[in-house]
N, C-alpha and C positions, 0 to 999 in steps of 0.2 A: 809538230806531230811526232818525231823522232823521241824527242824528249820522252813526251806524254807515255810513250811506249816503254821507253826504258824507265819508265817510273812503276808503270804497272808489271815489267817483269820482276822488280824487284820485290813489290809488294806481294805476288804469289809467289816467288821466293818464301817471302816468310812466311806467307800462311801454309807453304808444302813444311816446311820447317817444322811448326808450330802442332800440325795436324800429322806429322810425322811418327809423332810420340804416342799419337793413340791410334794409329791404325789396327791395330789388333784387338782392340778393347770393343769395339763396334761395326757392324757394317755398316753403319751410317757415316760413320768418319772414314772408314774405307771409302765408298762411294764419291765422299766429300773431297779427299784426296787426289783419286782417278779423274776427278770433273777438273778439280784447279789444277792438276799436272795437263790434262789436255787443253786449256782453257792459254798454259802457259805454253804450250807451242804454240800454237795457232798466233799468239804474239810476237815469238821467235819469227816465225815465218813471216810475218807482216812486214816486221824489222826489217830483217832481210831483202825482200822486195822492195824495200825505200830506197835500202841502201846499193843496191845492186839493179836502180834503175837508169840506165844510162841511157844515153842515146845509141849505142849498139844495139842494146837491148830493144829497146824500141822500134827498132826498123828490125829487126829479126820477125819480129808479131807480127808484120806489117809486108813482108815477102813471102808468097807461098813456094813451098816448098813440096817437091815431090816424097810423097811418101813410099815409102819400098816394102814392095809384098813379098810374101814365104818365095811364091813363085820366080819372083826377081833372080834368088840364089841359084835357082837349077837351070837355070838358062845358060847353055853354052856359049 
């Protein structure tokens, strides 16, 4: 799976490359740009989450946790 991913970020790598040169020529290839540049985060981030899945991580999910309101702060 790890692979798989960095296979595909490399591949829009080149198509941001490739479709780099005509952004200006079109909003079509504009548009085309903006989708495979967000297309290529969303990868990033996946990445990411594989690789930064530990088991700390996991039991973090998995404890609730209090969450702190505005109010919290003005309490003496």
């Amino acid at each position: 799976m790890k692979n798989e991913l960095i296979a595909s970020i490399k591949q829009k790598d080149l198509q941001l490359s490739k479709l780099e040169k005509h952004i200006n020529k079109s909003e079509i290839c504009s548009d085309l740009y903006n989708k495979v540049l967000i297309e290529k985060a969303i990868l990033k981030k996946q990445l990411d989450e594989i690789s930064n899945n530990t088991l700390v991580s996991r039991i973090k999910h998995l404890i609730p946790h209090k969450e702190k309101l505005i109010c919290d702060y003005f309490k003496s």
